[in-house]
C-alpha positions in Angstrom: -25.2 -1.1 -16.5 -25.2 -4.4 -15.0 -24.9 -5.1 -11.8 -23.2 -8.3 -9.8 -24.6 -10.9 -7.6 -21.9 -11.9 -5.8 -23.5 -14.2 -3.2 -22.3 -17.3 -4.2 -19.1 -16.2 -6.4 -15.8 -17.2 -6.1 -13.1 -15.2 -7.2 -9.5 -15.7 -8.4 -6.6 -14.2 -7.4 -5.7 -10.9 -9.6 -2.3 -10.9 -11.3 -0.6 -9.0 -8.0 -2.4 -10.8 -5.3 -0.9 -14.1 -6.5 2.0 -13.6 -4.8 0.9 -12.8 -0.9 -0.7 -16.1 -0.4 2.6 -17.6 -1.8 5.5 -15.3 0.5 2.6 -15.7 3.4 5.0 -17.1 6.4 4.4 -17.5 10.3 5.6 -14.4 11.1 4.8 -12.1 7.6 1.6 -11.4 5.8 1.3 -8.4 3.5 -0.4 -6.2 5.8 -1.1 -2.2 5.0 -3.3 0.0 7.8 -5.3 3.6 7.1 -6.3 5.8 9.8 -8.5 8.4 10.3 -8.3 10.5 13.1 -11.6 11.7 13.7 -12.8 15.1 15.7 -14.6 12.8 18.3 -13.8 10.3 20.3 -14.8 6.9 18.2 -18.2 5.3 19.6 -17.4 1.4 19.0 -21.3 0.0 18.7 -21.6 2.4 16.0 -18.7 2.0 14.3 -19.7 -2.1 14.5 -23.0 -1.4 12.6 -21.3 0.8 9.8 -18.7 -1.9 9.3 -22.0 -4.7 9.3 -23.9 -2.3 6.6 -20.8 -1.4 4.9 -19.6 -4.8 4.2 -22.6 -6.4 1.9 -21.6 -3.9 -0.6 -18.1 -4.9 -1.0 -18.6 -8.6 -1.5 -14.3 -8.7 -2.6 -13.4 -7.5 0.8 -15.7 -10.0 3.1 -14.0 -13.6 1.5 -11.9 -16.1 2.8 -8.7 -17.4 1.0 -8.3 -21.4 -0.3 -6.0 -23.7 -1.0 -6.9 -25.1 -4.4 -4.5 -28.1 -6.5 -3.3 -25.4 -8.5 -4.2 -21.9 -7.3 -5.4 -20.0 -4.0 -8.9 -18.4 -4.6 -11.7 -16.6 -2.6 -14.8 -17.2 -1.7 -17.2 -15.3 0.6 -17.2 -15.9 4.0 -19.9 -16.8 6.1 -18.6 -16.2 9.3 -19.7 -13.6 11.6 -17.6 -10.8 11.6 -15.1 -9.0 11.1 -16.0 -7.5 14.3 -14.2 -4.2 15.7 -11.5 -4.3 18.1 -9.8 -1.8 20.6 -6.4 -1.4 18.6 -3.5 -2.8 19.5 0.5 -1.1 20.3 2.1 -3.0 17.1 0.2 -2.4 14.1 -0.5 -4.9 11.1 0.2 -8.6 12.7 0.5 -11.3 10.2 -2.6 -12.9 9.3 -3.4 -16.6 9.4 -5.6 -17.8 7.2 -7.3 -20.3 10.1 -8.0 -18.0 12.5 -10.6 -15.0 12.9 -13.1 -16.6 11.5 -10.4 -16.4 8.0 -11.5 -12.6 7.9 -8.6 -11.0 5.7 -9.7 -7.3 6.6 -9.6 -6.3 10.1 -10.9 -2.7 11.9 -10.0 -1.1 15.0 -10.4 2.0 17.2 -8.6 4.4 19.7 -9.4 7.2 21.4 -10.6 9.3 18.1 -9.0 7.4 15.5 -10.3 4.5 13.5 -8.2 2.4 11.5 -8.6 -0.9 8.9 -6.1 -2.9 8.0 -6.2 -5.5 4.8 -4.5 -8.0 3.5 -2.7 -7.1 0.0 -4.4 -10.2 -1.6 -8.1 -8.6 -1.3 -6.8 -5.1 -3.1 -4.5 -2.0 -3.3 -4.4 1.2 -1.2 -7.0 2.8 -4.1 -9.5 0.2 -3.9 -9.2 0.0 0.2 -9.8 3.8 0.9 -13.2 3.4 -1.5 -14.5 0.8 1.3 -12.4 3.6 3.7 -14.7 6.1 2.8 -18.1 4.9 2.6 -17.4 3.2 5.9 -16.4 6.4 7.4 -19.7 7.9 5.5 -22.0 5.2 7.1 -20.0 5.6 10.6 -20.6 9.6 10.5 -24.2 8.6 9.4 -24.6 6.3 12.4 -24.5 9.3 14.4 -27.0 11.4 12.2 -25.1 13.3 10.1 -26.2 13.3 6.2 -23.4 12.5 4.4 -24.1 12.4 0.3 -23.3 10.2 -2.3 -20.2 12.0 -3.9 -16.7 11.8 -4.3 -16.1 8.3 -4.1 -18.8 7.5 -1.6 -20.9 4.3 -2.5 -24.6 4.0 -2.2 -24.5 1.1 0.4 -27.9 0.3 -0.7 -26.8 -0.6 -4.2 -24.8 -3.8 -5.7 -21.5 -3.9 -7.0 -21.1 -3.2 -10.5 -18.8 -5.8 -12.4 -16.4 -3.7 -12.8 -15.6 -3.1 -9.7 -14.6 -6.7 -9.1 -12.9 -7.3 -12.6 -9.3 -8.3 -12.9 -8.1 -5.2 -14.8 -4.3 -6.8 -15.4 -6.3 -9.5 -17.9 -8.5 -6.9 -19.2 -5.7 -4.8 -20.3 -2.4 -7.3 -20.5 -2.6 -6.7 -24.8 0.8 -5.1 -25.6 2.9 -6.4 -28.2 5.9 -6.3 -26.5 7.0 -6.9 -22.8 9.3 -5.6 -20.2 12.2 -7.2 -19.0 11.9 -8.8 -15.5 14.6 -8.2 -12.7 16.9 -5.2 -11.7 20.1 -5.1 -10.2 20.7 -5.7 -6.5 19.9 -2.9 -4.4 21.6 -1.7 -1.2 19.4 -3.8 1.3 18.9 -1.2 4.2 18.6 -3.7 6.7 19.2 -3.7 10.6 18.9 -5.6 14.1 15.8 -7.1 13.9 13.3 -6.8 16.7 11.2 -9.6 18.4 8.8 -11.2 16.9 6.0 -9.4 16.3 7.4 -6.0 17.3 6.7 -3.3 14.4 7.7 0.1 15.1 6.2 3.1 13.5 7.1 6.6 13.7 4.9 9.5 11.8 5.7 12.9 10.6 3.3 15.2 10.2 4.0 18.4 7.5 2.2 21.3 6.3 1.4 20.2 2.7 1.5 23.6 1.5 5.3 23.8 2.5 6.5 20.8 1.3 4.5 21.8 -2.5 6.5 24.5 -2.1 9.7 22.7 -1.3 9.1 20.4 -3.8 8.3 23.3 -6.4 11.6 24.7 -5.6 13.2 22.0 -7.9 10.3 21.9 -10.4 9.1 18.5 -9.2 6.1 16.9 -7.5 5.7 16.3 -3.6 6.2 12.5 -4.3 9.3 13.1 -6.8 11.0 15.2 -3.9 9.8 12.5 -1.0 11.2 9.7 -3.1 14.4 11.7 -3.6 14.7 12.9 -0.1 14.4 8.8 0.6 16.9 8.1 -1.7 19.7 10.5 -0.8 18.8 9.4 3.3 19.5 5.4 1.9 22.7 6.8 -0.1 24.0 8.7 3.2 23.2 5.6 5.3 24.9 3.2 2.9 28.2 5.7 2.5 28.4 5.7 6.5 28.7 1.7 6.6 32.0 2.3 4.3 31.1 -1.4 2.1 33.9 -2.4 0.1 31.4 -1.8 -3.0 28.8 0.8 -3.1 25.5 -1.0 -4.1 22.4 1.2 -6.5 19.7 2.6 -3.8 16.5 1.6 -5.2 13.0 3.0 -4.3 9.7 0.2 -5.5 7.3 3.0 -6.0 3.7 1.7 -6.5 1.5 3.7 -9.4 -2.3 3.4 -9.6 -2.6 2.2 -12.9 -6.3 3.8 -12.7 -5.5 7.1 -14.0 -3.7 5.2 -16.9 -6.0 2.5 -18.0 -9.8 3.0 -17.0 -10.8 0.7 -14.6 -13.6 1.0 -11.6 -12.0 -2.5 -9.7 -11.4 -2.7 -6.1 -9.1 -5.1 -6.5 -5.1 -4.7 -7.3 -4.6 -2.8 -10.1 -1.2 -0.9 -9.7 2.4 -1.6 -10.9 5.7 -0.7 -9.0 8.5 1.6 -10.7 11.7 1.6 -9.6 13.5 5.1 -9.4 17.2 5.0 -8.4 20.8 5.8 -7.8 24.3 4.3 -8.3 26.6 5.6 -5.9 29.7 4.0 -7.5 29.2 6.7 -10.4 30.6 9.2 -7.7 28.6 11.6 -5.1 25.2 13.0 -6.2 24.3 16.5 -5.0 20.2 16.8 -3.6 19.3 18.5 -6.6 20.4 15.9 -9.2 18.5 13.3 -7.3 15.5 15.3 -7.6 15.9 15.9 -11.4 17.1 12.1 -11.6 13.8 10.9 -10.0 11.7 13.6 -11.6 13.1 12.6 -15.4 13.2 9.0 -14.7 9.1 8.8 -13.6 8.5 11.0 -16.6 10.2 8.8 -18.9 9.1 6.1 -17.5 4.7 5.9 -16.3 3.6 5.9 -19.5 0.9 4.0 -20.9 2.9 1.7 -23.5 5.1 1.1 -21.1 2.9 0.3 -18.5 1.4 -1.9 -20.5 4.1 -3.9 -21.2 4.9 -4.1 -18.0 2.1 -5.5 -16.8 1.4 -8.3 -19.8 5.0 -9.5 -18.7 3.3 -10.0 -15.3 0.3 -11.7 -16.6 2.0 -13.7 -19.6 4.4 -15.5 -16.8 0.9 -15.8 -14.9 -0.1 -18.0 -18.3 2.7 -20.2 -18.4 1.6 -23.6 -19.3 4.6 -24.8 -17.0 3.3 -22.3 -14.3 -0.4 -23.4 -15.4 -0.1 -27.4 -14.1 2.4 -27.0 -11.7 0.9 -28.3 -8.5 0.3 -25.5 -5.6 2.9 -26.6 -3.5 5.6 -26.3 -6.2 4.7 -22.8 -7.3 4.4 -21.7 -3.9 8.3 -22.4 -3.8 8.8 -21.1 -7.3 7.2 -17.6 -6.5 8.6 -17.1 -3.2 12.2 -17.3 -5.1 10.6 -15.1 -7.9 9.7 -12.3 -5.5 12.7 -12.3 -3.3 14.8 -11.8 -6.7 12.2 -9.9 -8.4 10.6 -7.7 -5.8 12.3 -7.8 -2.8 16.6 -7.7 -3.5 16.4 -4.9 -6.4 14.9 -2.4 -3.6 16.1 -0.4 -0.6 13.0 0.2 0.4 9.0 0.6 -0.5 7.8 4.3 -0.5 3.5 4.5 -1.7 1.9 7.8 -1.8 -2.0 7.5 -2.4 -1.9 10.8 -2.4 -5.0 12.8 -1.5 -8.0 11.8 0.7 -10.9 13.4 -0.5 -14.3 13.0 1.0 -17.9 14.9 0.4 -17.6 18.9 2.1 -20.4 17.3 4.8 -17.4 15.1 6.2 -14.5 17.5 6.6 -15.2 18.8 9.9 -15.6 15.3 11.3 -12.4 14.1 10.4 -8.9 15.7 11.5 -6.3 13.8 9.6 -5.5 10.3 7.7 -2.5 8.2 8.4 -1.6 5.3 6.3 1.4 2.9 7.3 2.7 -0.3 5.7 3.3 -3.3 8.0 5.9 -5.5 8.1 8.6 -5.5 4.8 9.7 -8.9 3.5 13.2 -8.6 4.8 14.1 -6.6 8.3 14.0 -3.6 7.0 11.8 0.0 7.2 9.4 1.1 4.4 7.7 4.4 4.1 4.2 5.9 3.1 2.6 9.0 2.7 -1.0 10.4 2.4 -2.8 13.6 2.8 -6.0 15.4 4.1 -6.8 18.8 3.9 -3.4 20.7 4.7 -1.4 18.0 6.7 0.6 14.8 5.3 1.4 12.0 7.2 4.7 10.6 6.2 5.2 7.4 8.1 8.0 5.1 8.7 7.3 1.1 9.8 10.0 -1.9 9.9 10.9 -4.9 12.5 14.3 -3.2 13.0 15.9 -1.4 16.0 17.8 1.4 14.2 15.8 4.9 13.7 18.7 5.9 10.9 16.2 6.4 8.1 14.0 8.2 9.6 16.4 10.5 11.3 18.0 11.4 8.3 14.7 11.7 6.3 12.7 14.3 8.8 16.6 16.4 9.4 16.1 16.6 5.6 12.3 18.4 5.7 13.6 20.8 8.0 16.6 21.6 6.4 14.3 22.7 3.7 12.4 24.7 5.6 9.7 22.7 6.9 8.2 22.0 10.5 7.8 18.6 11.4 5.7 16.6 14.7 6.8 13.4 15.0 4.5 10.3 16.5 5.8 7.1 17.6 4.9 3.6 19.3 8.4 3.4 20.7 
């Protein structure tokens, strides 16, 4: 198999990274952050030289962004960097594409935890935790443990293969047919919002045993009963407002389009579902959400379906309108795109990456992974979840002062039977 040189390459944008550059603002970027929380407290000069050995081999991670006439695109960056930094109380600032050094992947450390943040633009939660992982492999190697080449764990002595940088919505955008673009308005969830740049997080930590089990109890998965246990806490918070007209509550659920279509990129490669409610059809007991959700996602990930989706997304990409319009202009045209498009027609985000799995020789160094997405579009709170070994994180992160989703969300676990430790930077 081939392998890339990716010295001197520049890359375009994939289909879903088009949009960050263009909703980028002062005081948003589309930031996500995982964490591991390791069994030792984090030694910082090693952790620098795994990031500066781990780096080379992920040539789509260490770039800059540019302004071209028509289109943003990436190129690598020669700066030094990105260096490690003690972390910081409020997680996943915006970035700015002039400063540090234009690094658009940042890494920090506390105590025993070490954490990376990246800019949506560079790749999804997938691709990130395979540069996750082989960083924590080099880290843990640093040290002198022997860490091997398995499970997702890149040989940081090898180069990239090409398929690990291609642009799989192109590659597999051939359906005959497309999907419609734009839902309904959703019920916004929104609240006071805080100071800028004040992002609260609060994290739940649950057996993952018990909730499989709770979840099994209506004959659905752990993410079908999360995202319904987030959908009847939105329908409880909307019904307490007492609107004149009940909106749908609306979950944008991303799905790794890897195990669908086979792909090795780094890059973006997922598609977001959009599993629902309508209140205004009357009151909906727990278990009808769950067999709403779990019918709707089984109905609905599919391949041909995914598939059309996603050549809708990369047909209006090839719009000879869209093509020759100047940079400016369709910076304008997809910010008004996405706040229709992806940002009204939701309640809130909810990601799941699911399992973290690493090679046996790093379980014991590593206690548990946290994942937590920064700052929503509007002032609101979005949720993700992410496993290791027997504990899931569930975390909760918006730019708002009211706790009402979460409240009602964890009061939900242990209704059902399961204990829950919360975390918090309030």
């Amino acid at each position: 198999m081939n392998q890339a040189d990716s010295s001197s390459t520049w890359y375009r944008l994939d289909n879903a990274a088009l949009i960050f550059p263009a909703i980028q603002k002062e005081n948003y970027s589309s930031i996500y952050r995982f964490s591991a929380v390791m069994t030792q407290p984090v030694d910082p000069a090693a952790l620098q030289r795994a990031v500066d050995r781990t780096m080379p081999r992920f040539p789509s991670f260490g770039v800059r962004i540019r302004r071209g006439t028509f289109w943003y695109y990436l190129e690598p960056n020669p700066a030094p960097g990105p260096f490690v930094r003690a972390d910081i109380a409020n997680p996943c600032q915006p970035v700015r594409f002039k400063e540090d050094n234009g690094w658009l992947i940042r890494f920090f450390y506390y105590e025993q935890r070490i954490s990376i943040e990246v800019f949506h633009a560079l790749s999804d939660g997938a691709g990130a935790l395979v540069l996750f992982r082989t960083l924590l492999a080099a880290y843990l190697g640093e040290l002198g443990f022997e860490i091997p080449l398995e499970k997702g764990v890149l040989d940081l002595n090898g180069l990239p293969m090409p398929e690990e940088l291609e642009d799989a919505y192109q590659k597999y955008a051939t359906s005959g047919t497309t999907r419609g673009m734009g839902d309904a308005r959703a019920y916004p969830a929104t609240g006071t919002p805080e100071p800028f740049y004040t992002l609260n997080t609060t994290i739940g930590f649950v057996p993952v045993d018990q909730v499989k089990a709770a979840a099994g109890r209506y004959d659905a998965s752990i993410t079908e009963y999360l995202s319904a246990v987030l959908l009847e806490s939105l329908t409880g918070m909307q019904a307490a407002e007492k609107p004149k007209r009940l909106l749908p509550v609306a979950l944008a659920v991303p799905i790794n389009l890897r195990g669908w279509f086979p792909s090795q990129t780094l890059r973006n490669f997922i598609l977001n579902v959009r599993p629902s409610v309508d209140p205004a059809l009357g009151e909906f007991s727990f278990e009808e959400l769950v067999s709403q959700v779990h019918h709707y996602m089984r109905l609905t990930i599919n391949r041909q379906r995914l598939r059309a989706q996603l050549t809708r997304n990369v047909k209006f990409q090839q719009n000879r309108l869209i093509q020759i319009a100047p940079l400016v202009l369709k910076d304008l045209v997809m910010a008004i795109v996405y706040r229709f498009v992806g940002s009204l027609p939701y309640s809130a985000v909810f990601t799941n990456p699911g399992v973290f799995a690493v090679p046996e020789a790093m379980e014991p160094h590593i206690q548990r992974m946290e994942v937590i997405l920064g700052q929503a579009y509007e002032s609101r709170t979005n949720c993700a979840a992410i496993s290791y070994g027997n504990t899931l994180a569930i975390s909760f992160a918006g730019t708002i002062v009211e706790t009402e989703l979460e409240k009602r969300f964890f009061r939900h676990l242990v209704r059902d039977g399961i204990p829950v430790r919360i975390e918090s930077n309030r």
